[in-house]
ROLUMVO-623301 format. One record per atom (N, C-alpha, C): x, y, z; residue in three letters; atom name; residue number from 1. Coordinates in steps of 0.2 Angstrom, whole numbers. Example, Ala and Ser with C-alpha at 12.3 -4.5 7.8 and 13.67 -1.06 7.14 Angstrom:
BEGIN
- x | y | z | type | atom | seq
- 66 | -28 | 39 | ala | N | 1;
- 62 | -22 | 39 | ala | CA | 1;
- 66 | -16 | 39 | ala | C | 1;
- 64 | -11 | 35 | ser | N | 2;
- 68 | -5 | 36 | ser | CA | 2;
- 64 | 0 | 39 | ser | C | 2;
***
This chain:
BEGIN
- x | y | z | type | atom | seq
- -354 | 1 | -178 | unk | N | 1;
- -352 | 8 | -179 | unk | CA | 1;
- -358 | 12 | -180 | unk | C | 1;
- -364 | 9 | -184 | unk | N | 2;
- -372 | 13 | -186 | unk | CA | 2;
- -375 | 14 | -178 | unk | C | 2;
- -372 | 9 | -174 | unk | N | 3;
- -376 | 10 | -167 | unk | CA | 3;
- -372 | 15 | -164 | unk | C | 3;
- -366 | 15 | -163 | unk | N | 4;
- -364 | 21 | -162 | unk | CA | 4;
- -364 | 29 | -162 | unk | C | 4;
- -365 | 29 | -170 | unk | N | 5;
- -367 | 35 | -172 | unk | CA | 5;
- -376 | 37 | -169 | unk | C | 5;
- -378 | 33 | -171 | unk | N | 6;
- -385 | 34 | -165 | unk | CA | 6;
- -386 | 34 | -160 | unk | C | 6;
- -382 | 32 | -157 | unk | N | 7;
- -379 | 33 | -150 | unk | CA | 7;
- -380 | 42 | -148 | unk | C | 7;
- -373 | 44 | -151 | unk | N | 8;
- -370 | 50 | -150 | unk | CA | 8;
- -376 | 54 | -153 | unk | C | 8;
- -380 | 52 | -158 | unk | N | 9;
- -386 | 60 | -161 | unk | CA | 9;
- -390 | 58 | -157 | unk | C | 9;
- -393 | 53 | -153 | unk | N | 10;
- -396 | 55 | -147 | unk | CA | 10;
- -395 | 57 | -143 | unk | C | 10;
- -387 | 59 | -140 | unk | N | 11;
- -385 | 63 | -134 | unk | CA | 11;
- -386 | 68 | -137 | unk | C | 11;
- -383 | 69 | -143 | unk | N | 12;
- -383 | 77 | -144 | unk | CA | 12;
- -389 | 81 | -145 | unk | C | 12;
- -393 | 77 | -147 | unk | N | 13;
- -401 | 80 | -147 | unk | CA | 13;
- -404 | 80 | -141 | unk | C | 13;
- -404 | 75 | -138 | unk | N | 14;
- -408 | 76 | -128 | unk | CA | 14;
- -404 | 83 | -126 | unk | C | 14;
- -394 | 82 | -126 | unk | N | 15;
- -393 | 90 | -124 | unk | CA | 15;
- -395 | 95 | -127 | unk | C | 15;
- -395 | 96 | -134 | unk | N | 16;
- -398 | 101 | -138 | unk | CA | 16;
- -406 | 102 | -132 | unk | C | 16;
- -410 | 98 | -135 | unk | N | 17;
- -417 | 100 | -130 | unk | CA | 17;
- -419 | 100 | -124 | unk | C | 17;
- -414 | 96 | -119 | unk | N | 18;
- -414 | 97 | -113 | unk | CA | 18;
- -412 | 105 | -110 | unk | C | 18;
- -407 | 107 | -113 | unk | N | 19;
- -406 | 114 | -112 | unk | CA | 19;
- -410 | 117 | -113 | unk | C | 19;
- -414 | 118 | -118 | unk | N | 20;
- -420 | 120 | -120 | unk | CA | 20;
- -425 | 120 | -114 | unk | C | 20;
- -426 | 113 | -111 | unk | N | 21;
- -431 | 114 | -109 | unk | CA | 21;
- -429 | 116 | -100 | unk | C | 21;
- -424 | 115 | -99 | unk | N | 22;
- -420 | 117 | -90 | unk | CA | 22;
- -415 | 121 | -93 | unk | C | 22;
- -413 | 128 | -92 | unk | N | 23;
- -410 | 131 | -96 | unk | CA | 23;
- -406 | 131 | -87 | unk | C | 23;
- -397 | 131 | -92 | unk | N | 24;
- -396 | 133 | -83 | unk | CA | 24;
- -392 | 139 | -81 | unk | C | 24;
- -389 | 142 | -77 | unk | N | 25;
- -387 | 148 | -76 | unk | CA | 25;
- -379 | 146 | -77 | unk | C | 25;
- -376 | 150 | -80 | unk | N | 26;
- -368 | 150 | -80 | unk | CA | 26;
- -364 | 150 | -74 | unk | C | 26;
- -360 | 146 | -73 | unk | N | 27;
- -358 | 147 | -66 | unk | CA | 27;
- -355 | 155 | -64 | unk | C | 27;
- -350 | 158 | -69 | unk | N | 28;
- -348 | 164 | -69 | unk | CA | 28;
- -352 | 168 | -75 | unk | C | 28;
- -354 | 175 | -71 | unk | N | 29;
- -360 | 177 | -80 | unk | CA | 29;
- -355 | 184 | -80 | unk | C | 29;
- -353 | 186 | -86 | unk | N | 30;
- -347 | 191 | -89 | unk | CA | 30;
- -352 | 197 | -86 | unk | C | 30;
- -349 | 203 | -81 | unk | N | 31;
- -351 | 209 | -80 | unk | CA | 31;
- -355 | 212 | -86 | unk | C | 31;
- -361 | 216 | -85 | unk | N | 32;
- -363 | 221 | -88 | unk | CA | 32;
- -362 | 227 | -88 | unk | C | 32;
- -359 | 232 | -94 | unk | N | 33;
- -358 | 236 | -95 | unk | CA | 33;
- -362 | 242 | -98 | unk | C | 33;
- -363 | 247 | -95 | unk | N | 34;
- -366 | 251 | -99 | unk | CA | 34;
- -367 | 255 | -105 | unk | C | 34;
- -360 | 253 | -108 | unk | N | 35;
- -357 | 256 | -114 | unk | CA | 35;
- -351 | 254 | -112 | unk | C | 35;
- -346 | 256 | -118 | unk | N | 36;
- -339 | 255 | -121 | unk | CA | 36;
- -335 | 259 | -115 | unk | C | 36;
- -328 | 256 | -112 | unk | N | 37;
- -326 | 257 | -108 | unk | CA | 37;
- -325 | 264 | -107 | unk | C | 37;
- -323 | 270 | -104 | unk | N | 38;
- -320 | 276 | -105 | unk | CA | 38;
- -314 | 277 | -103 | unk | C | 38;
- -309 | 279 | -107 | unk | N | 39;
- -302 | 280 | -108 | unk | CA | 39;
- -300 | 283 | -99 | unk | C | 39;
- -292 | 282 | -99 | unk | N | 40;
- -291 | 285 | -94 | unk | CA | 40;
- -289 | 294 | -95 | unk | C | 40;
- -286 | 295 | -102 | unk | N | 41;
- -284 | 302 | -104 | unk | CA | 41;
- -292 | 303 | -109 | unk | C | 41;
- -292 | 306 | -109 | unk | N | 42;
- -298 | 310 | -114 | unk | CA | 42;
- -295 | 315 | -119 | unk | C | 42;
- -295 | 316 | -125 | unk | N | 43;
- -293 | 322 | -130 | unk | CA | 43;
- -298 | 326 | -130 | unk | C | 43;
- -300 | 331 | -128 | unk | N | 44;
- -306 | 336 | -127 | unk | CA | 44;
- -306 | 341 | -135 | unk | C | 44;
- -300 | 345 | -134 | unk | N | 45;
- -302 | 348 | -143 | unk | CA | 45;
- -295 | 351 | -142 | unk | C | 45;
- -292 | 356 | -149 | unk | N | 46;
- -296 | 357 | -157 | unk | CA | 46;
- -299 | 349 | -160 | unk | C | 46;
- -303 | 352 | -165 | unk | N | 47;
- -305 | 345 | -167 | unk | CA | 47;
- -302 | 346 | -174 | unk | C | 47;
- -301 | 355 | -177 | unk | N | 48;
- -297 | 357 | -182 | unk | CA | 48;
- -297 | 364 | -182 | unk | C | 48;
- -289 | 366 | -187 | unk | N | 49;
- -285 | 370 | -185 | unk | CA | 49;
- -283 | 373 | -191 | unk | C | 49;
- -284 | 379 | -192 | unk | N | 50;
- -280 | 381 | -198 | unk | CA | 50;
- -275 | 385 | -198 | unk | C | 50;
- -270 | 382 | -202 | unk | N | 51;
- -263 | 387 | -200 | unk | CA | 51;
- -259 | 388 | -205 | unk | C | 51;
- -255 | 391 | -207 | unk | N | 52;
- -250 | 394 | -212 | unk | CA | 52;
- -245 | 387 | -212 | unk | C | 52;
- -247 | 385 | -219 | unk | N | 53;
- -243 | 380 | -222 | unk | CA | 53;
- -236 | 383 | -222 | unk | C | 53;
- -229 | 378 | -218 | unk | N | 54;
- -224 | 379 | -220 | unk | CA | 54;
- -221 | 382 | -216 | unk | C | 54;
- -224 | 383 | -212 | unk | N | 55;
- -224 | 388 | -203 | unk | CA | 55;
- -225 | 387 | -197 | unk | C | 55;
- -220 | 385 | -195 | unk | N | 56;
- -224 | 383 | -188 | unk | CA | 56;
- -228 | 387 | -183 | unk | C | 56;
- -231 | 384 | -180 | unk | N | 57;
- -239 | 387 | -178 | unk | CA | 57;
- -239 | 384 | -171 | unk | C | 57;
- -243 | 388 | -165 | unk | N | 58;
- -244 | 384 | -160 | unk | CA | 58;
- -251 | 384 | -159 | unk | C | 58;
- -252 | 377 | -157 | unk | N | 59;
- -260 | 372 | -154 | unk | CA | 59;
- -257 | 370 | -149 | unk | C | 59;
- -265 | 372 | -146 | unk | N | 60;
- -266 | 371 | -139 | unk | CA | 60;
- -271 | 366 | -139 | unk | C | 60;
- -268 | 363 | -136 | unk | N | 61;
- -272 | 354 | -136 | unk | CA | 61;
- -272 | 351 | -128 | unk | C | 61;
- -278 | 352 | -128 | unk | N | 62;
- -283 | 349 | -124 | unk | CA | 62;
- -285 | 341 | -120 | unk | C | 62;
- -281 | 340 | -114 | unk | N | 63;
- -285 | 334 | -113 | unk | CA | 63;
- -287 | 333 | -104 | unk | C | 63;
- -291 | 329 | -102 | unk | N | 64;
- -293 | 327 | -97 | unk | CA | 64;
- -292 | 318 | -95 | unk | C | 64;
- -290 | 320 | -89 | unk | N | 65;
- -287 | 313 | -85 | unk | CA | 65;
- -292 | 311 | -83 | unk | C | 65;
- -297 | 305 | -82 | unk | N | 66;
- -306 | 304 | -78 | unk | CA | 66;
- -302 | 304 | -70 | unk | C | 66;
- -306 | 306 | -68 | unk | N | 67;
- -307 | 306 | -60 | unk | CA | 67;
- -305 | 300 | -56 | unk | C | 67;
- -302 | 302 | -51 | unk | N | 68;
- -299 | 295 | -46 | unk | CA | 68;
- -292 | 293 | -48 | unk | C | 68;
- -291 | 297 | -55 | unk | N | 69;
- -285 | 293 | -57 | unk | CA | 69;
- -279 | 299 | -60 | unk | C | 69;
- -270 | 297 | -60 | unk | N | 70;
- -267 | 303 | -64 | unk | CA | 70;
- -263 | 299 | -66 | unk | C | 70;
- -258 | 302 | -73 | unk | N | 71;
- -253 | 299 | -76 | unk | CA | 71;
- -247 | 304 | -72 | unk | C | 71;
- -242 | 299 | -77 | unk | N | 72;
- -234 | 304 | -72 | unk | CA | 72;
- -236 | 310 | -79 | unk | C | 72;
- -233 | 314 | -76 | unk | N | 73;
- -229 | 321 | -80 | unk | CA | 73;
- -227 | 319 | -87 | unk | C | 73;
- -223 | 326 | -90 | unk | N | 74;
- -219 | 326 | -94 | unk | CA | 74;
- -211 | 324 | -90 | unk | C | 74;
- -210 | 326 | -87 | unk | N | 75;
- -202 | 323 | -83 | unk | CA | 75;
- -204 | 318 | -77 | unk | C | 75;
- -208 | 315 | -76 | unk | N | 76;
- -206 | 311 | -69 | unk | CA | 76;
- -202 | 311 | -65 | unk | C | 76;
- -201 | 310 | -59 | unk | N | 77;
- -195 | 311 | -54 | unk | CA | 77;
- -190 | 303 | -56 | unk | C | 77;
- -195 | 300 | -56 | unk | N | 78;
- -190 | 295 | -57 | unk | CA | 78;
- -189 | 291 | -63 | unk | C | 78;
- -181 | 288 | -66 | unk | N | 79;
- -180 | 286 | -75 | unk | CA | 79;
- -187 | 282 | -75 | unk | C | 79;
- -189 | 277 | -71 | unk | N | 80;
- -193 | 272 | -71 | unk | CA | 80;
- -199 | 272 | -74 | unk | C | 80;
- -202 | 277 | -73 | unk | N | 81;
- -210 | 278 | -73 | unk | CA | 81;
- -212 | 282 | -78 | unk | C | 81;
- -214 | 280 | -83 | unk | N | 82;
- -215 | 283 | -90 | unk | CA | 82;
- -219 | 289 | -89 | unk | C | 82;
- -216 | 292 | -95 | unk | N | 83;
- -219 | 302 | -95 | unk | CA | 83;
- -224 | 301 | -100 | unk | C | 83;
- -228 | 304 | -102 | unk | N | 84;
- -233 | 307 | -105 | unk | CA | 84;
- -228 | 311 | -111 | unk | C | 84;
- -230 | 306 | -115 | unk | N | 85;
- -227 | 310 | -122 | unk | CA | 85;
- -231 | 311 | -127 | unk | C | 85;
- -231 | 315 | -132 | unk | N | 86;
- -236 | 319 | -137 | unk | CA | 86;
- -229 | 317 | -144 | unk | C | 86;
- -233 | 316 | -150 | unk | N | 87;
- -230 | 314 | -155 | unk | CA | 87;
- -235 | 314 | -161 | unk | C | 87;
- -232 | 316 | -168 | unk | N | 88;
- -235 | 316 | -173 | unk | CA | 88;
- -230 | 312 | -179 | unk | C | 88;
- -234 | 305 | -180 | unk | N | 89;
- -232 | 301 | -185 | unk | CA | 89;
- -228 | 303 | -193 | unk | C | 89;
- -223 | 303 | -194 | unk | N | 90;
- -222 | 304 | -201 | unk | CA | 90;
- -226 | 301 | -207 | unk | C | 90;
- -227 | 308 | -211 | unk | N | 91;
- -231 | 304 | -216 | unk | CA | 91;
- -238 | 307 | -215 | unk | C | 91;
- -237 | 311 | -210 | unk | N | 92;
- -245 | 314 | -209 | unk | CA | 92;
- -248 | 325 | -214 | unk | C | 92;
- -241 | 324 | -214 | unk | N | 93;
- -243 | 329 | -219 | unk | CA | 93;
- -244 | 337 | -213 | unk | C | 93;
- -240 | 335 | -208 | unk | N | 94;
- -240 | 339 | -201 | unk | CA | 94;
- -233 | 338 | -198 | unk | C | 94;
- -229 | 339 | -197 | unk | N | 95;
- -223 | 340 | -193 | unk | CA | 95;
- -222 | 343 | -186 | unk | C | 95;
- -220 | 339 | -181 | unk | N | 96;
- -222 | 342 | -175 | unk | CA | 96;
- -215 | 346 | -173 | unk | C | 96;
- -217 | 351 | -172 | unk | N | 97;
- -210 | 356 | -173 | unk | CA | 97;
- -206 | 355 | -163 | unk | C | 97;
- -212 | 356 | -159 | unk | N | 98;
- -210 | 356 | -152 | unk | CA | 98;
- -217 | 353 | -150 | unk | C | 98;
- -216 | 355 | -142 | unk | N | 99;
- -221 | 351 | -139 | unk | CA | 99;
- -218 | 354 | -132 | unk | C | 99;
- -222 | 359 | -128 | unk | N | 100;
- -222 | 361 | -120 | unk | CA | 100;
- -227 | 358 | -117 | unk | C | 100;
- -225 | 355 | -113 | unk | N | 101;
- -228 | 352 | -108 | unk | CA | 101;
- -229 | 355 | -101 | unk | C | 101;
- -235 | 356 | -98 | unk | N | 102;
- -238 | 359 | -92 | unk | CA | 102;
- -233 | 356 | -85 | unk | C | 102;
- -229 | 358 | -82 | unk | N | 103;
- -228 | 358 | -75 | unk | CA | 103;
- -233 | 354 | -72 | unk | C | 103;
- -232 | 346 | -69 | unk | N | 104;
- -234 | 341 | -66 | unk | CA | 104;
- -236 | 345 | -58 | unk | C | 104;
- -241 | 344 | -57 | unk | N | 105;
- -239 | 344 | -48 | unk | CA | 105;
- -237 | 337 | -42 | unk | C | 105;
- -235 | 340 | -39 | unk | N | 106;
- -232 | 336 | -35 | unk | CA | 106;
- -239 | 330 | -30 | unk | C | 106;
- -237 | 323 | -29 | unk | N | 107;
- -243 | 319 | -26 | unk | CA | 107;
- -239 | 314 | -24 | unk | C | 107;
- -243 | 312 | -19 | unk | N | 108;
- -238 | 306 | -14 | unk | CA | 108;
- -247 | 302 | -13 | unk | C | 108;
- -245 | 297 | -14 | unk | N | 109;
- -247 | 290 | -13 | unk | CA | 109;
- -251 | 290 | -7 | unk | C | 109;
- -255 | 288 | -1 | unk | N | 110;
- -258 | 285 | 6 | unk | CA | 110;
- -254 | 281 | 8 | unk | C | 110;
- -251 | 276 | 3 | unk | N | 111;
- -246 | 270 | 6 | unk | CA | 111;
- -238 | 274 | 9 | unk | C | 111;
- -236 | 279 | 4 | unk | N | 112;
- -229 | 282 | 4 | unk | CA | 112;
- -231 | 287 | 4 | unk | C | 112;
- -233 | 291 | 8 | unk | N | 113;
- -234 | 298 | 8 | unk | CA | 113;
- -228 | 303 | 8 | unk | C | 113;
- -220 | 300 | 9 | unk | N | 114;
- -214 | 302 | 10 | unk | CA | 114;
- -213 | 303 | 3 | unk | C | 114;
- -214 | 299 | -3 | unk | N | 115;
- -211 | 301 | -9 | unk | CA | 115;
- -217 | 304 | -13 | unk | C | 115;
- -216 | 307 | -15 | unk | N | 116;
- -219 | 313 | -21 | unk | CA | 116;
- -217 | 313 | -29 | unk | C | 116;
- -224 | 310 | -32 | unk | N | 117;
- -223 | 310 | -39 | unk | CA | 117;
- -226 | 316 | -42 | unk | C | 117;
- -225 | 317 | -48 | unk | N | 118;
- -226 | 322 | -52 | unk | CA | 118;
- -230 | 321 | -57 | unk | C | 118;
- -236 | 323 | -55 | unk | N | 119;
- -242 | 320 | -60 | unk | CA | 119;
- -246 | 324 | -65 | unk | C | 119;
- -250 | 323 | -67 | unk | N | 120;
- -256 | 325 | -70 | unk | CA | 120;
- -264 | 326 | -69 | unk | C | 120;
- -267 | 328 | -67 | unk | N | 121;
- -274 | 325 | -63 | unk | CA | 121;
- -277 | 332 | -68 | unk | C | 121;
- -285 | 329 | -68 | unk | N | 122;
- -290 | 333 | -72 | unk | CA | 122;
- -289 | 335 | -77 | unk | C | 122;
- -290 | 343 | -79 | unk | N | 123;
- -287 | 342 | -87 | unk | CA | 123;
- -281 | 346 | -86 | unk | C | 123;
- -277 | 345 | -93 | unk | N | 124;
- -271 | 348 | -94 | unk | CA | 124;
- -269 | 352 | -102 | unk | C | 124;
- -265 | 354 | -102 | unk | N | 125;
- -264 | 357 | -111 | unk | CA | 125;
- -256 | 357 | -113 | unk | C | 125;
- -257 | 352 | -118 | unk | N | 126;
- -249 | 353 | -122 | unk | CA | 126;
- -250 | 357 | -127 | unk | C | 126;
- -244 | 363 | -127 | unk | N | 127;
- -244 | 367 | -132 | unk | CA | 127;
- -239 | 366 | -137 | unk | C | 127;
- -243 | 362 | -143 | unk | N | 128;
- -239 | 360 | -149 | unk | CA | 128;
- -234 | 367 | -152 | unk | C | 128;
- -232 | 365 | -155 | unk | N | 129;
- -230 | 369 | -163 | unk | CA | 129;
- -228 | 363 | -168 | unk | C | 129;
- -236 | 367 | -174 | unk | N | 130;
- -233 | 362 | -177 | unk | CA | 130;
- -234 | 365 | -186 | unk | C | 130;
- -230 | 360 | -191 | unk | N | 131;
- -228 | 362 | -196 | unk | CA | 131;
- -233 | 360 | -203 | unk | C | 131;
- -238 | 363 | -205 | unk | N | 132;
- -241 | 359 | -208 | unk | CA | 132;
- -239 | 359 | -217 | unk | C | 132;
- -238 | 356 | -220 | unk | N | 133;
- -237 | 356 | -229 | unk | CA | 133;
- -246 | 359 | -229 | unk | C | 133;
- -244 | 362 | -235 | unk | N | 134;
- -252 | 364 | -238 | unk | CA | 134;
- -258 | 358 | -241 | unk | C | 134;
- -265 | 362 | -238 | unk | N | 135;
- -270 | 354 | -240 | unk | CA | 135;
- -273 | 353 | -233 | unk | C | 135;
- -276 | 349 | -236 | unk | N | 136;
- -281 | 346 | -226 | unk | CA | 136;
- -276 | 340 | -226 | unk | C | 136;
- -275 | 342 | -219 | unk | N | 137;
- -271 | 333 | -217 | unk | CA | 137;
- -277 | 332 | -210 | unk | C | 137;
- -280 | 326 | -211 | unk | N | 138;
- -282 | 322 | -207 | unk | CA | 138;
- -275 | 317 | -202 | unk | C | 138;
- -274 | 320 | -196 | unk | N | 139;
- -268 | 319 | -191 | unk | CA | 139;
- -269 | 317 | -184 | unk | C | 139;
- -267 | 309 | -186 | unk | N | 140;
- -270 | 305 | -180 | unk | CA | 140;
- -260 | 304 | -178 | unk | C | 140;
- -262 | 310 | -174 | unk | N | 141;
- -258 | 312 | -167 | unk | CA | 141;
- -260 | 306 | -163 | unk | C | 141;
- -252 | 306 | -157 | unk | N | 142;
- -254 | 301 | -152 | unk | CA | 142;
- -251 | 304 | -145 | unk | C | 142;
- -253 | 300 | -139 | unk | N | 143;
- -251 | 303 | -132 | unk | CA | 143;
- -253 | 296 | -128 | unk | C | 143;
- -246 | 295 | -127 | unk | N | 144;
- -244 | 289 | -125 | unk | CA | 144;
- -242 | 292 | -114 | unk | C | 144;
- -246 | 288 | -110 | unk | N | 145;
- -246 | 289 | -105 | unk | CA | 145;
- -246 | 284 | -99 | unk | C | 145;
- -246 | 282 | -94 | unk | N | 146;
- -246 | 278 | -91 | unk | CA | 146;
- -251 | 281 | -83 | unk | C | 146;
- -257 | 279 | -83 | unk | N | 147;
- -262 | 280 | -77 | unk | CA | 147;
- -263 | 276 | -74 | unk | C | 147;
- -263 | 277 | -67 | unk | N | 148;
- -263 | 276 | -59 | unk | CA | 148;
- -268 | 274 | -57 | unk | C | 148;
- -271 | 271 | -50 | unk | N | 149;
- -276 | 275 | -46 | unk | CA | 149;
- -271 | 275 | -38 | unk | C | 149;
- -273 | 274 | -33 | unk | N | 150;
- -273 | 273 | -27 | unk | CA | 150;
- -268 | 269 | -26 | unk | C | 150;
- -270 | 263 | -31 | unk | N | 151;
- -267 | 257 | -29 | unk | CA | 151;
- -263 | 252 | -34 | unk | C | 151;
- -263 | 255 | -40 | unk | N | 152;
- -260 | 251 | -45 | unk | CA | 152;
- -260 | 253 | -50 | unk | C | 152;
- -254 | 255 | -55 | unk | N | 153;
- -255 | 256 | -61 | unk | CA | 153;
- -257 | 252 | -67 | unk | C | 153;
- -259 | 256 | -71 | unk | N | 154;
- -262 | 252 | -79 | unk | CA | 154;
- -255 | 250 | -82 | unk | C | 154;
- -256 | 246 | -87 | unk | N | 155;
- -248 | 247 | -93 | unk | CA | 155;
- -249 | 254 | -96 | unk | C | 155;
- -244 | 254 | -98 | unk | N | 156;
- -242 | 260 | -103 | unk | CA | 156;
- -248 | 259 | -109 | unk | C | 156;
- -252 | 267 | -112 | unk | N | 157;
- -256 | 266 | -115 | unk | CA | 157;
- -255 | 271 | -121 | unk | C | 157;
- -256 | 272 | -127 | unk | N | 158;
- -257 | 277 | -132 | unk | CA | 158;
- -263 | 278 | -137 | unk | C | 158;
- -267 | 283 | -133 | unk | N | 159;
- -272 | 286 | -137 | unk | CA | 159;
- -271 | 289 | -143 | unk | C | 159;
- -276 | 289 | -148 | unk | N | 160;
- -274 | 294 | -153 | unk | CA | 160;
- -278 | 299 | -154 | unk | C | 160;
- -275 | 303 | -158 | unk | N | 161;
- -278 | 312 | -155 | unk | CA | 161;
- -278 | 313 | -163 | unk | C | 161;
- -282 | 315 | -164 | unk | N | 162;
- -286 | 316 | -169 | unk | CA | 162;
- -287 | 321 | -171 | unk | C | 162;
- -284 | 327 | -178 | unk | N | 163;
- -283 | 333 | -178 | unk | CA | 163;
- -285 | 335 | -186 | unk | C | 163;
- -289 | 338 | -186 | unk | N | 164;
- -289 | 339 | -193 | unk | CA | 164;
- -286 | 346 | -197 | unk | C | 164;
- -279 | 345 | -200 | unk | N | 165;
- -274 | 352 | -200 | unk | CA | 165;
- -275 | 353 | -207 | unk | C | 165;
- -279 | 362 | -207 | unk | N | 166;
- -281 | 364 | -215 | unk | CA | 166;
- -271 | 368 | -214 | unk | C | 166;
- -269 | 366 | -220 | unk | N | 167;
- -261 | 371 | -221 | unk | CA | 167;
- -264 | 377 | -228 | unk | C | 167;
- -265 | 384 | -225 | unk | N | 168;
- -264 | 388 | -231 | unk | CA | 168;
- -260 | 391 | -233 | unk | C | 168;
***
């Protein structure tokens, strides 16, 4: 059993040092990235907003879709294809009173040029109204989307939108 074990701590020490001294290449080496991945929606600004506690208020809220790529609309053509929705969590000290959403334009696919979806490309603006209780509410808003390219879409995703609401 003693020969054994010395056995196996010389394999594991020649591997340990062997490696060392032949180092070998991974057969797959994980991509390198330049930084931390970038969203497909972008939240652009307010960053904060001061409005009459108690009141509903309209914000205009800012965001950008990156390049090559669009989500569906607020209504999509078809049940299927999930809309671009704007929400504010309960319990945030803000009450989202409505939400208008910008008119999608019309895009058809290279593959199906005959059907025409209704999308979102570049930047866009939903004009909230919203209700805030008096006090700073720090209001991590969400916008839940589903983004394309050419050839495939992503899963359904939800950013958080970040708002900092003075109510006075």
């Amino acid at each position: 059993m003693m020969r054994m074990k010395q056995i196996c701590m010389l394999i594991a020490i020649g591997s340990v040092t062997g490696a060392a001294l032949f180092p070998q290449k991974p057969l797959f080496e994980e991509p390198k990235h330049a930084g931390p991945k970038a969203e497909a929606v972008e939240y652009l600004y307010p960053e904060q907003v001061t409005l009459p506690a108690g009141k509903a208020s309209a914000v205009a809220l800012h965001f950008r879709v990156a390049p090559g790529l669009h989500i569906n609309s607020h209504k999509p053509k078809e049940e299927f294809l999930i809309p671009t929705t704007f929400s504010v969590p309960a319990g945030e000290g803000v009450q989202l009173e409505s939400a208008k959403y910008p008119d999608g334009v019309e895009y058809a696919l290279a593959v199906d040029p005959g059907t025409k979806l209704n999308v979102y490309t570049g930047e866009f603006t939903i004009d909230a109204r919203l209700v805030p209780e008096a006090g700073d509410h720090l209001v991590e808003a969400r916008l839940r989307y589903q983004a394309c390219d050419e050839n495939a879409c992503m899963p359904p995703k939800t950013i958080k939108v970040a708002i900092d609401v003075v109510g006075r």
